[in-house]
N, C-alpha and C positions, 0 to 999 in steps of 0.2 A: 610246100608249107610245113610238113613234119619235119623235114631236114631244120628248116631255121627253128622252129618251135626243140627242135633235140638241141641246137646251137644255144639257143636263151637258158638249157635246161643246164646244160656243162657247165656254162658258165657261169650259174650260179651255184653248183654242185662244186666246181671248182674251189671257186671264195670261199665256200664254207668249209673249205679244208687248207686252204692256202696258211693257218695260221696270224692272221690278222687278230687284232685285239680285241675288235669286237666280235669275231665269231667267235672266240676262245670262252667270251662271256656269256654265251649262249646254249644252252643243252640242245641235242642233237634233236629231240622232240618238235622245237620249234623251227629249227633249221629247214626241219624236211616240211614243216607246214607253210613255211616260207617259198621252199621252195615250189611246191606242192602250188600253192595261189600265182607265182609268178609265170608257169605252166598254162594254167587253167585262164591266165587273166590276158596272155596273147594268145590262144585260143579262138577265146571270145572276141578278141580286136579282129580276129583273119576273119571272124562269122559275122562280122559287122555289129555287133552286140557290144557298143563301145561307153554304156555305161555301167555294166556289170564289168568290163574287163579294167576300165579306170580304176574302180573299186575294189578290185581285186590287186592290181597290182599297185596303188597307193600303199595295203595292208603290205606287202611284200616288201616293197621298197622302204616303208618304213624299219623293216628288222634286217632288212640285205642291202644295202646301200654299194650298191656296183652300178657302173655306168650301163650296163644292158638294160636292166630294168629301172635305171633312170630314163634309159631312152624311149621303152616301150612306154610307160606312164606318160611322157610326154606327146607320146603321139596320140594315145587317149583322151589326154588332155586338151590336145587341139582337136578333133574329132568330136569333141561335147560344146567346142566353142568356149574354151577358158582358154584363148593363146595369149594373155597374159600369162597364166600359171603354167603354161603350157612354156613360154618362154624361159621363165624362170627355172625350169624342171632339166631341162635344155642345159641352160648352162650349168648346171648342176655335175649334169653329169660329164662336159668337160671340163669339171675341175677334178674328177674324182680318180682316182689311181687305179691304173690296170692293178688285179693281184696276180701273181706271180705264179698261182696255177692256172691260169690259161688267158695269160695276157694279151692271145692274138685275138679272140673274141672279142676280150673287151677295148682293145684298144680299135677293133672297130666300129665298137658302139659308139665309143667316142669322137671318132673321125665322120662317124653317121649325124651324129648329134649336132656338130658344129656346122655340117651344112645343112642339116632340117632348120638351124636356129636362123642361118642368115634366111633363109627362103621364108622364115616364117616372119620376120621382123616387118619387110612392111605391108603386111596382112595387119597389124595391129592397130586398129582406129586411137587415134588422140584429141583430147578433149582441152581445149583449155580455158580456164574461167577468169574472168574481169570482174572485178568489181569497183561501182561508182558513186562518187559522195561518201567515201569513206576508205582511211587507209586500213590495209590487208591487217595488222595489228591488233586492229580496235574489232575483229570478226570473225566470228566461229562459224566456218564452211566445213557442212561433208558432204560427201558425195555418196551416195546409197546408203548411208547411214553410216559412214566412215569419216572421222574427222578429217581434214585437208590440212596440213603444216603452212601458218600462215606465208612462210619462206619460198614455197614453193605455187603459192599462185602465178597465177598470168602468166603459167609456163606449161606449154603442153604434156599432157600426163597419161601414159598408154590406160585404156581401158577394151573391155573384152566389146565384140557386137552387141549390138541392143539399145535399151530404152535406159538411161541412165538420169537420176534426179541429184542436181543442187540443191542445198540450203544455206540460206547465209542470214543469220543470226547477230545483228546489229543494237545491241542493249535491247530495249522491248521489240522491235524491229525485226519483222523477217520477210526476205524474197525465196522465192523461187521457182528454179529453172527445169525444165524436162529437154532433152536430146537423145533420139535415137542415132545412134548409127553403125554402117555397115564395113564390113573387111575394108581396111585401106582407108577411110575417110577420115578428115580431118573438119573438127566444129567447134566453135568458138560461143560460150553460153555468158551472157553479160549482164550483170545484176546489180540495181541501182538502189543505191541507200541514202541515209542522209539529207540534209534538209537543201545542202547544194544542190541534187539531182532534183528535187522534188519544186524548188526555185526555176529549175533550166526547163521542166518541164509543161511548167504547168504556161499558162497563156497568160499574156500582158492586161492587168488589171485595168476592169472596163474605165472610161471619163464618164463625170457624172453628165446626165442628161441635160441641165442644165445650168448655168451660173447666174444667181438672179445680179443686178446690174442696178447701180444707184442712182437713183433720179438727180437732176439737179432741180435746183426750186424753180420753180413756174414763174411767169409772169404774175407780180402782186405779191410775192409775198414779202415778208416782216423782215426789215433788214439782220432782225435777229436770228432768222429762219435761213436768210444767204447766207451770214458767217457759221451757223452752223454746217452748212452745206458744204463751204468750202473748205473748212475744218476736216469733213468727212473726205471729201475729195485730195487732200494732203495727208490725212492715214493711208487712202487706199493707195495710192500712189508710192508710197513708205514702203507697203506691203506686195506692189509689184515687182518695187527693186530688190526685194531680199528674195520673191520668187525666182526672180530673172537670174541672179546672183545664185542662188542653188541650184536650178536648171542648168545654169553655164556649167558650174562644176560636176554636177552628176554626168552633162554629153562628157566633159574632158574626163574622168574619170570611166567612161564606159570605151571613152579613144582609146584611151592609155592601155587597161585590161585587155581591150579587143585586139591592140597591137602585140600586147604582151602573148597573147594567144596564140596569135597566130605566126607570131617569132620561134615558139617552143614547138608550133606542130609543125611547121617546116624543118626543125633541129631535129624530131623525131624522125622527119620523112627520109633526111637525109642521112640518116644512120644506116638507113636498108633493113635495120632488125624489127619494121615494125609490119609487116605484111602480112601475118598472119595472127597480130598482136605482139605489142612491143615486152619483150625479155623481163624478168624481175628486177636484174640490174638496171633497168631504165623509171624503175617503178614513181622514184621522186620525181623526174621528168612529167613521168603521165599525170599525177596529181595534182602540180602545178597549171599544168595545161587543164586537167578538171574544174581548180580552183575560177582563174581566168573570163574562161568564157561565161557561166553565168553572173558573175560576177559584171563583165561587160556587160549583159542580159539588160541586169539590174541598174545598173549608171544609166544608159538611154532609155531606159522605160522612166526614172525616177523626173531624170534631164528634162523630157520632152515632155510630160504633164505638167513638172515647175516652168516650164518655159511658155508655157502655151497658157498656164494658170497670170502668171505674170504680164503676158502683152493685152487678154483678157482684164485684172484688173486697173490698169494704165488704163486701155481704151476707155473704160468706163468709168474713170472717175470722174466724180461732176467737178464743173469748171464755173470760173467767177462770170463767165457771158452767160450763164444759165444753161448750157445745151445741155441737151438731154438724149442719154444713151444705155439703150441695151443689147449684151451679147447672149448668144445662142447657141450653144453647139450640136449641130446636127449631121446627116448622115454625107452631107456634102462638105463638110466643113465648119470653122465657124463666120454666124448670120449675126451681123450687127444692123441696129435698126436704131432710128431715132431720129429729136431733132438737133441741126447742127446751128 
């Protein structure tokens, strides 16, 4: 362990004499306190002590910027459980230039770094978030208190382990989501907005209890009492056909949606990109398909109370023979009673 801790030490003792620009800008005072922490801060990582040595060697890395102590901070970094920043630190330091006083050192800190990076890549859980009854545009999402780029929704996004919180912020509007998770996993957090979600979810609006039912006039009464009767029995009648007639078009209008529906989730299935949540490029795709379905919802709930309102008022209008009828709606269906 000394030998490699002497190797991190050259090689940052090196750099700061290598002539580079920014040691040049440096008094020798902080160099050696640079160095001095990036010592002291793998140390700490060999004694397991991997949050004073993070901390230590952040400060170092900050004013020495060499791939050794890019590498060592990275491995800090993963050892506290930030292999997000841990990743990030990673490639850092394969971008950064051996200097030229002891470029076998660091060139293989670098050749270390780009394989710690692949091994570390899928240890890193991804999250990715949905959102419904509203396009991504019209919504301010963060994530632990981080704004989300509305660009970049419904696309998976590495985050560190752990318990991670959505917010999605919809004009007065807000949901929100919680997900933990662990090395390697992948979790999908889906957050429904807007009055289309809130349509698709809620349950089919109850039929009233009952439909009171128009008598026809009785035997005896006042011929002027029948023509009224039968007067009312050609309103109601009127008013079955306009039910019956908007019933028809709300079923054909909940067909059509419910076709349309289910046209665009098969178009989605068959992409293959939507298995673990379909891509941003597919985003108009999925709105549509959002649109659709409650949208069918609403046609055959609308359809089938006009339709069922309208064969109810027909049945019951009174007729010029007198008969006399009432319907019922009850838990078996509907009870027509009367006489004929």
């Amino acid at each position: 362990m000394r030998k490699l801790i002497c190797a991190v030490a050259v090689g940052i003792s090196a750099f700061s004499l290598c002539g580079s620009a920014q040691a040049q800008e440096q008094d020798t005072a902080t160099r050696a306190a640079a160095r001095g922490l990036g010592v002291s801060g793998v140390e700490n990582y060999q004694a397991g002590r991997y949050d004073q040595a993070s901390d230590e060697l952040e400060k170092a890395y900050g004013i020495l910027r060499v791939p050794s102590l890019a590498l060592w901070s990275a491995r800090a970094l993963a050892k506290r459980g930030l292999l997000v920043e841990a990743a990030e630190r990673y490639l850092e330091a394969t971008a950064l230039q051996a200097p030229i006083g002891d470029a076998a050192v660091q060139k293989q800190a670098i050749a270390d770094a780009t394989s710690e990076l692949a091994d570390l890549k899928p240890r890193i859980p991804r999250l990715q978030i949905r959102l419904v009854g509203a396009h991504p545009s019209e919504v301010v999402v963060t994530l632990d208190g981080k704004t989300v780029a509305s660009s970049l929704l419904d696309t998976p996004r590495l985050v560190n382990p752990g318990t991670h919180e959505v917010v999605a912020a919809y004009g007065s509007e807000r949901a929100t989501a919680k997900a933990t998770l662990s090395e390697g996993q992948k979790r999908e957090l889906t957050l429904r907005l807007g009055r289309q979600s809130d349509a698709a979810a809620s349950p089919p609006p109850a039929a009233p209890a009952a439909i009171a039912a128009a008598t026809s006039p009785p035997a005896g009464k006042s011929p002027a009492a029948s023509q009224s009767s039968a007067a009312s029995g050609t309103s109601r009648r009127t008013l079955a056909i306009v039910a019956l007639a908007a019933g028809g078009a709300g079923l054909v209008l909940g067909g059509v949606a419910g076709g349309l529906a289910y046209s665009k989730k098969t178009e989605l299935d068959n992409t293959g990109e939507c298995t673990n949540g379909c891509p941003s490029s597919l985003a108009e795709d999925v709105d549509q398909l959002h649109l659709y379905r409650p949208l069918s919802t609403a046609g055959f709930i609308a359809g089938g109370v006009l339709t069922g309102l309208g064969v109810v008022l027909w049945v019951t209008a009174p007729t010029k023979g007198g008969a006399e009828t009432r319907a019922q709606l009850t838990p078996n269906g509907v009870l027509l009673a009367g006489r004929f």
